[in-house]
C-alpha positions as CSV (number, residue, x, y, z in Angstrom):
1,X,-2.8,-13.5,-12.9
2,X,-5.6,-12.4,-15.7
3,X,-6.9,-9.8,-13.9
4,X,-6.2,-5.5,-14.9
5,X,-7.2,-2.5,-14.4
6,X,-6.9,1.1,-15.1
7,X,-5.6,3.0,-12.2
8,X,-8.9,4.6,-11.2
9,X,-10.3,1.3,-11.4
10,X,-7.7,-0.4,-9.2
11,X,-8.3,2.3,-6.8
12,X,-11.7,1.5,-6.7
13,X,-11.7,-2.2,-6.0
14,X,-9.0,-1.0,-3.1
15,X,-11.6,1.5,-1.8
16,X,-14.3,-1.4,-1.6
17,X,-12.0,-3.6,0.6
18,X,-10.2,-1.1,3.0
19,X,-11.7,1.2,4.6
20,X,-8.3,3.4,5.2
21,X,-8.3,3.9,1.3
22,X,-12.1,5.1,1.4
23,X,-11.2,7.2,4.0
24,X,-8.6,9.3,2.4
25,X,-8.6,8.0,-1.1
26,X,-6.0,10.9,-2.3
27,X,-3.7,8.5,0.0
28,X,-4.1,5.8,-2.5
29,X,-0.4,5.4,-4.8
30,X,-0.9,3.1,-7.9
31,X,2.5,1.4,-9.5
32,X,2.8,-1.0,-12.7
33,X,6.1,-3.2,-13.9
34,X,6.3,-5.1,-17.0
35,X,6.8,-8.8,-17.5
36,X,9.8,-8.9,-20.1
37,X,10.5,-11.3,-23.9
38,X,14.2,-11.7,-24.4
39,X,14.6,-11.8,-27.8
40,X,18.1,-13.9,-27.7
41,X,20.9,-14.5,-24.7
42,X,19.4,-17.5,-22.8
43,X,21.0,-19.0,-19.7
44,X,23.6,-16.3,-20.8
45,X,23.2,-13.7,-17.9
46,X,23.7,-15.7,-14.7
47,X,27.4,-16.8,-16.7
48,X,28.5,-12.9,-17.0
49,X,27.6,-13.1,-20.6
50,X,24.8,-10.6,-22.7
51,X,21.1,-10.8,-23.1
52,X,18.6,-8.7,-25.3
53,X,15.4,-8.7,-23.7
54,X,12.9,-6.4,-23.9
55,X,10.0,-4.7,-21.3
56,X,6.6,-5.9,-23.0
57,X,2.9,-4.1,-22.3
58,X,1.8,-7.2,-20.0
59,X,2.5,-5.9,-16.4
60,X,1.2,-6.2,-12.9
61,X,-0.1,-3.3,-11.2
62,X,-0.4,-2.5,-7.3
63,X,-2.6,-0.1,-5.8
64,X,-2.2,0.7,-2.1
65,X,-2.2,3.2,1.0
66,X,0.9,3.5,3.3
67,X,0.0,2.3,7.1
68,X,2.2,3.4,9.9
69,X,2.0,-0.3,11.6
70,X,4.7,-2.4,9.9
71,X,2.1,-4.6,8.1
72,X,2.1,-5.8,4.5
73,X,-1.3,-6.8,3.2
74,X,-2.2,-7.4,-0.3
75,X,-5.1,-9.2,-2.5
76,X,-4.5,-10.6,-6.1
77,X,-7.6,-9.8,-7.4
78,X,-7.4,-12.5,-9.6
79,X,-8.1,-15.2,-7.0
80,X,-9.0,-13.2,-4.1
81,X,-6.1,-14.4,-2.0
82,X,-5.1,-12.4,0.6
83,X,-1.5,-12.6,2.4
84,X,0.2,-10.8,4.5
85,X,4.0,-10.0,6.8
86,X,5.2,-8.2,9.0
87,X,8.0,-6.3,7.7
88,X,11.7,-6.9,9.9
89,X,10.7,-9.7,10.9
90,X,11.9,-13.2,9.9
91,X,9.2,-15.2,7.9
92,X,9.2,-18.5,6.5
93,X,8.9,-19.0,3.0
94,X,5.3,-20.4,1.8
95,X,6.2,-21.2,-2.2
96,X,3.0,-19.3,-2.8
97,X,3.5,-15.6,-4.7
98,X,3.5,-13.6,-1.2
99,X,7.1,-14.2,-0.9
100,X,8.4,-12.7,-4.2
101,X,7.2,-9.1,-1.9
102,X,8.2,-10.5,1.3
103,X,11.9,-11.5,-0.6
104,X,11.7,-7.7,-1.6
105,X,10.7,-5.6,1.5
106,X,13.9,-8.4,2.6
107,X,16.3,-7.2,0.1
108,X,15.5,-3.1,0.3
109,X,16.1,-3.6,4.0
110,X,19.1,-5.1,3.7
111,X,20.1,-2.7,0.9
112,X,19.0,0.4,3.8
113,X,16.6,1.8,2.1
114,X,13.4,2.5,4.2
115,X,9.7,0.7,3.6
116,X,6.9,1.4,4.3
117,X,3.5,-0.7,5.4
118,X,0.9,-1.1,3.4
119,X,-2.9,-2.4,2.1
120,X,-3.2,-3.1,-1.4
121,X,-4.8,-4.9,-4.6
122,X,-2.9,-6.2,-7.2
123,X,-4.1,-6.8,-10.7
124,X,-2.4,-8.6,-14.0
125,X,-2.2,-9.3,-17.2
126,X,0.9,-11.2,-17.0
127,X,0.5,-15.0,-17.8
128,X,2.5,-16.9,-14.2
129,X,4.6,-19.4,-15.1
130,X,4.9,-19.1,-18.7
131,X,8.6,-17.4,-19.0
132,X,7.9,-14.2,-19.0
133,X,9.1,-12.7,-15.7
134,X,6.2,-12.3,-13.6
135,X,8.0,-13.1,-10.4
136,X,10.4,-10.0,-11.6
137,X,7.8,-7.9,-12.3
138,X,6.2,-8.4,-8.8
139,X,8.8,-8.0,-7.3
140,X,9.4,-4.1,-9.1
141,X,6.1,-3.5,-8.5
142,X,6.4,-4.4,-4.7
143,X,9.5,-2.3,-4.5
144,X,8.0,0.5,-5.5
145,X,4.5,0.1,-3.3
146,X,7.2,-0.7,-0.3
147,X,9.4,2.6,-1.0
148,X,6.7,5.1,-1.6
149,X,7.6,8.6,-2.5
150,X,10.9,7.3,-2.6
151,X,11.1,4.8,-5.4
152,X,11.8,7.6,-8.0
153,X,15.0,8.0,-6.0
154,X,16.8,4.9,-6.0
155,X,18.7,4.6,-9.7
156,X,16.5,1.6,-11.5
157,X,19.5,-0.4,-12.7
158,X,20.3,-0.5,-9.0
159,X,16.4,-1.2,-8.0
160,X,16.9,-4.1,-10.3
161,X,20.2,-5.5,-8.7
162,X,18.0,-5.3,-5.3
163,X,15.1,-7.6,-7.0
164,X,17.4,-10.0,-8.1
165,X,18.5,-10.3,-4.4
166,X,15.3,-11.3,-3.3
167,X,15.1,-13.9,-5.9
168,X,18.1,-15.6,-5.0
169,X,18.8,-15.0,-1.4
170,X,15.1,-15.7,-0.3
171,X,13.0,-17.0,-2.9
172,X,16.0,-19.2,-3.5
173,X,15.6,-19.2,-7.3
174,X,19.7,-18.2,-8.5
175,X,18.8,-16.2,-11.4
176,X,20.9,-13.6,-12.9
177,X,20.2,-9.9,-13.5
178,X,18.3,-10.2,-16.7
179,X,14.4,-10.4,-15.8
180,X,14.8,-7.3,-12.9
181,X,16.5,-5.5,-15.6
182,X,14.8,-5.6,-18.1
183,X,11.5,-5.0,-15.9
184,X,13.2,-2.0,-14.4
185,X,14.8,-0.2,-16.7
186,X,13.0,-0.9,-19.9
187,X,12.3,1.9,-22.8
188,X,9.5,2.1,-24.8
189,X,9.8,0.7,-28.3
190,X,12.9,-0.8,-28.1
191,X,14.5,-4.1,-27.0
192,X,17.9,-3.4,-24.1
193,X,21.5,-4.7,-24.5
194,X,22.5,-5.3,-21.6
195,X,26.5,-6.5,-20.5
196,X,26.1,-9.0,-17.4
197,X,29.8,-8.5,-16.7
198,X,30.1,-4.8,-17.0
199,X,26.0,-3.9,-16.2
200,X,26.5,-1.7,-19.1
201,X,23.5,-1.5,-21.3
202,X,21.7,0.9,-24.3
203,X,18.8,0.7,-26.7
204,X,18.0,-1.6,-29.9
205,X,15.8,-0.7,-32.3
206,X,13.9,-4.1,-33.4
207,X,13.9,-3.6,-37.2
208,X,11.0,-1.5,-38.7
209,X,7.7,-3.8,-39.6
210,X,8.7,-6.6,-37.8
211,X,6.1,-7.2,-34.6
212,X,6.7,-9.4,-31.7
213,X,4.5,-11.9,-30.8
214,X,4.6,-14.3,-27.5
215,X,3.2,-17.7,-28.0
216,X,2.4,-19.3,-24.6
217,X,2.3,-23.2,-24.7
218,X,-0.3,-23.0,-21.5
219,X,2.5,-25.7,-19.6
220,X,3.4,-23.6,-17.1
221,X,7.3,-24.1,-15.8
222,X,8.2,-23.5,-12.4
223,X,12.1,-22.8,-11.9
224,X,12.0,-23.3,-8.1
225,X,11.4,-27.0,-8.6
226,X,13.0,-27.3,-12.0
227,X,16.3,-27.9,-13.2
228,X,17.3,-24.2,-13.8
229,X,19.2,-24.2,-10.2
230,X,20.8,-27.5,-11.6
231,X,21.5,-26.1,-15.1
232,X,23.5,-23.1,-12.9
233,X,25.5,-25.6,-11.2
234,X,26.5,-27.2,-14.2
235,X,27.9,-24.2,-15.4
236,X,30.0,-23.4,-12.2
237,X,31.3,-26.7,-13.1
238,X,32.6,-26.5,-16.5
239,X,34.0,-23.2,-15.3
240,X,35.9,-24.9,-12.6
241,X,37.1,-27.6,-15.3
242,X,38.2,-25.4,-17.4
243,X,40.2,-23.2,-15.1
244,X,42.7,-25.8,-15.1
245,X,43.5,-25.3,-19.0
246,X,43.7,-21.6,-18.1
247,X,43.7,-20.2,-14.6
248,X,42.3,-16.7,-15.2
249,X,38.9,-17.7,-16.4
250,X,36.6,-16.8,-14.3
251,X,32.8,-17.7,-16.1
252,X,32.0,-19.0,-18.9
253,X,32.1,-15.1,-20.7
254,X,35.4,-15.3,-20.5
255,X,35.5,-19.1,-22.7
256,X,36.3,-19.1,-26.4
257,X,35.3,-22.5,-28.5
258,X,39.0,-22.8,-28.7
259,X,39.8,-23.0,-24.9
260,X,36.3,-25.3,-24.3
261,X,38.1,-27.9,-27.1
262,X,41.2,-28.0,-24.9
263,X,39.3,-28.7,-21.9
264,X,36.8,-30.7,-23.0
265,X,38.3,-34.5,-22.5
266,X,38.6,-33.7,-19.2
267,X,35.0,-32.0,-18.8
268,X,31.9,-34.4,-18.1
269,X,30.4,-34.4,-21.3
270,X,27.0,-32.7,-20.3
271,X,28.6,-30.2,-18.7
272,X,30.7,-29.6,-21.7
273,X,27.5,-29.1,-23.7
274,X,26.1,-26.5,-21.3
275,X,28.8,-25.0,-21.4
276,X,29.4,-25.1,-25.6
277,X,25.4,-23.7,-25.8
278,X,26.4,-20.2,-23.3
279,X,29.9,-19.8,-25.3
280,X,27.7,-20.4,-28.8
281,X,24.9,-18.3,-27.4
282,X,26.9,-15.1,-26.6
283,X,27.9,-15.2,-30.0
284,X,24.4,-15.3,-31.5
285,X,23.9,-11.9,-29.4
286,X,25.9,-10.0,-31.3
287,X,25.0,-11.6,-34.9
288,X,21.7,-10.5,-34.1
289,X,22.3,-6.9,-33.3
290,X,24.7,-6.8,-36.9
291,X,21.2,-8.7,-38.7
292,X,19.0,-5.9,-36.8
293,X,21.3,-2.9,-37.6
294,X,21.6,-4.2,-41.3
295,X,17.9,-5.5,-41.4
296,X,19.1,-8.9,-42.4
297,X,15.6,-10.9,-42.0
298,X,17.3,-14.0,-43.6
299,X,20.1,-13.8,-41.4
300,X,17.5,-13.1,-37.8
301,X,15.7,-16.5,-39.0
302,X,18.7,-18.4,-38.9
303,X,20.3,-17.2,-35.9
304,X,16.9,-17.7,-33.6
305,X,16.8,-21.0,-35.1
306,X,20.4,-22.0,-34.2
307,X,19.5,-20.6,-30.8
308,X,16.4,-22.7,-30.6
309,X,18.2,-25.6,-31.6
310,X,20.9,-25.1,-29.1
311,X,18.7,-24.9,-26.0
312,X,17.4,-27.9,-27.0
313,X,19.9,-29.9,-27.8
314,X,22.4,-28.7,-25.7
315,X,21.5,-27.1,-22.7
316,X,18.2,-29.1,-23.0
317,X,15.6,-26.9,-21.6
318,X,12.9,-26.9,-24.3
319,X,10.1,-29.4,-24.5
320,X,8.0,-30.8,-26.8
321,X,5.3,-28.5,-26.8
322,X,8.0,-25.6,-27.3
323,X,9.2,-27.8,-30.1
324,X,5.7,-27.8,-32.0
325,X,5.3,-23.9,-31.5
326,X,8.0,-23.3,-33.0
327,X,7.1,-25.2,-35.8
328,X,4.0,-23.8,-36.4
329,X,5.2,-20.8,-36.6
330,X,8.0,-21.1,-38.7
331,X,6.0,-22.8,-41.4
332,X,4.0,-19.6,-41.3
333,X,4.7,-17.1,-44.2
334,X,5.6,-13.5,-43.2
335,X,7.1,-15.5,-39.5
336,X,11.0,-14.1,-39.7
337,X,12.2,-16.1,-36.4
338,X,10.8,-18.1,-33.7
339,X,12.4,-19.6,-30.9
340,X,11.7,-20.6,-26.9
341,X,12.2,-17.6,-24.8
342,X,13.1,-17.8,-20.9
343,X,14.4,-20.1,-18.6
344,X,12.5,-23.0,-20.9
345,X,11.0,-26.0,-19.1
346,X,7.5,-24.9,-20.6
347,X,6.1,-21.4,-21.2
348,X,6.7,-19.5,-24.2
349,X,8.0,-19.0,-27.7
350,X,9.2,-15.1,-28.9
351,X,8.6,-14.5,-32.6
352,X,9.6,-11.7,-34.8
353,X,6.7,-11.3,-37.5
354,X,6.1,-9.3,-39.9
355,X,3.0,-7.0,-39.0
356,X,0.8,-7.8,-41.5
357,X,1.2,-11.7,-41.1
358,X,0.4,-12.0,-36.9
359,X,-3.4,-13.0,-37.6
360,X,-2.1,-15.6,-39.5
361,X,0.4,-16.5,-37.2
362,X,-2.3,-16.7,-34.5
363,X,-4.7,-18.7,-36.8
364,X,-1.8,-21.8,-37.6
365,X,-1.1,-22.0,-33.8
366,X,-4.2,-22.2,-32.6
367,X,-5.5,-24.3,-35.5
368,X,-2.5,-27.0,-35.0
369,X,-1.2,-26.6,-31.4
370,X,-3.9,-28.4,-29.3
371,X,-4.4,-31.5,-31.7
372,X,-0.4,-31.7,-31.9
373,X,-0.1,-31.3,-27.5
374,X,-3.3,-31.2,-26.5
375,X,-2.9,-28.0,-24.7
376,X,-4.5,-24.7,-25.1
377,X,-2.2,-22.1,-26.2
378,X,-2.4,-17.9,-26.0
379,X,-1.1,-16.1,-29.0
380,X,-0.1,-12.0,-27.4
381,X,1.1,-9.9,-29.6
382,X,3.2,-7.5,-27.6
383,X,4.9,-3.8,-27.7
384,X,8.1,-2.8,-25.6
385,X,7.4,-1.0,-22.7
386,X,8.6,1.9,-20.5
387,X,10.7,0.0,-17.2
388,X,8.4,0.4,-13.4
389,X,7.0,3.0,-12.4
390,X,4.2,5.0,-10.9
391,X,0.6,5.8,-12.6
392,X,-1.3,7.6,-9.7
């Protein structure tokens, strides 16, 4: 999805397609949620472990009137799709983006909170498919079209738990909480802490002068069909390996190096490595909140690098056009750290840079990144966010 607007301007393009919205255009509600960067904690939350992501000023919007007939229609404006359910009943699901809304009207009912029916446009500037939570922030953006006046309500850690419901119990993606978290209850200007274990969670300041900047390799990854489901598995696995060195362990949170050493001659030796990179990578969390606090740029290089390095290696979900972007852009003066962000498989690199060198930044990667991959890549400078909500 390319395509945003300003509320009044989403309301418009609404009015020129349903006439119930023309009608009564004080009827019309207009509601945003963020696409999210995680700055380090990958493959971390679905294994009880921590994550620091933060909401980011790319989001998808949704304007749209209530209907009183149990009917769902909306229109990405972006390719004039239209698609639409019937809410309580059971659907198939198509693979196609409708079902992310479908998944969610699923999950509220099932969590007994009332929806509503609706007609609606829905506009973007959130990149699909490139790691940066779009199918999260959909789905908060659908939650709050589907509950109406009541969406202000319902406690946002909570709306997020719901979200990630819909992802994995009809989407059938078996993500953890981190991307419906992060799109619901983000603050602006800061990047979130958030405990998977406890669901406890507060504010970090990113370090003063340093921007954030999302390089998108344009290979777009889709975790339905790639081996995230598998990587999950895999940790289940070494979990149940290791339980037999020590019974109380329960995910891999709960490993130390010492107790994976034990284990590990009787561990398949991939699993072993998934599970060394999500015991490492917990680790690397809370290095990088003691580099933030003390403003340790040095130290915030090397730690996204070791993390870089480790999903690559280890858990082996980078690629080679991550690979080069990262390159680039650590070769780039003023560039603190650079690493893949998200699930991997394609999409995106998060890099902290120092303000005044981002144009730089953007010139190296888009100089050297299509004669290294032949892709095109997107260089988006981005801010941290306020969590969903309503506009109009």
């Amino acid at each position: 999805m390319t395509a945003a607007f300003a509320p009044d301007e989403l309301a418009a393009e609404l009015i020129a397609r349903e006439p119930a919205a023309a009608a009564d255009p004080a009827t019309i509600r207009v509601v945003r949620a963020p696409g999210r960067v995680n700055l380090i904690g990958e493959h971390t939350d679905y294994n009880a472990g921590l994550v620091l992501p933060a909401a980011i000023d790319r989001e998808i919007r949704i304007a749209s009137v209530p209907t009183d007939d149990g009917r769902v229609t909306l229109t990405r404006l972006d390719i004039g799709d239209t698609a639409s359910f019937e809410l309580g009943l059971e659907r198939p699901t198509t693979s196609t983006w409708i079902d992310y809304v479908a998944g969610t009207a699923w999950a509220l009912a099932e969590a007994g909170l009332p929806t509503v029916g609706l007609r609606g446009v829905i506009g973007s500037t959130l990149p699909e498919n490139a790691g940066l939570s779009s199918s999260a922030a959909i789905e908060l953006a659908a939650a709050w079209a589907l509950l109406g006046d009541a969406a202000s309500g319902v406690d946002r850690l909570e709306l997020g738990r719901i979200c990630q419901r819909a992802e994995n119990g009809y989407v059938g993606v078996q993500s953890g909480l981190m991307d419906q978290f992060a799109s619901s209850c983000g603050v602006a200007g800061t990047a979130l802490l958030l405990d998977c274990r406890s669901t406890e969670w507060r504010t970090v300041a990113i370090p003063d002068g340093l921007a954030l900047v999302v390089c998108n390799t344009g290979s777009p990854r889709r975790l339905g069909s790639s081996g995230y489901n598998i990587r999950r598995a895999q940790c289940e696995e070494a979990v149940a390996g290791i339980r037999h060195v020590d019974p109380a362990v329960r995910t891999l949170r709960d490993v130390t190096p010492e107790l994976l050493a034990a284990a590990r001659p009787d561990l398949d030796a991939v699993v072993a490595r998934r599970a060394e990179h999500v015991i490492a990578e917990n680790v690397r969390v809370l290095a990088t909140l003691a580099a933030f606090e003390a403003d340790d740029r040095a130290a915030i290089g090397r730690i996204f690098a070791a993390g870089h390095a480790s999903l690559r290696d280890l858990f082996e979900v980078s690629s080679p056009e991550l690979d080069a972007l990262v390159e680039i852009a650590i070769a780039v003066p003023g560039v603190v750290a650079a690493r893949m962000t998200g699930a991997g498989f394609g999409g995106c690199t998060v890099n902290l840079v120092e303000a005044d060198a981002v144009p730089a930044l953007a010139d190296a990667v888009l100089a050297s990144y299509p004669g290294r991959t032949g892709l095109t890549p997107m260089v988006l400078p981005v801010t941290p966010v306020d969590g969903a909500g309503r506009l109009r």
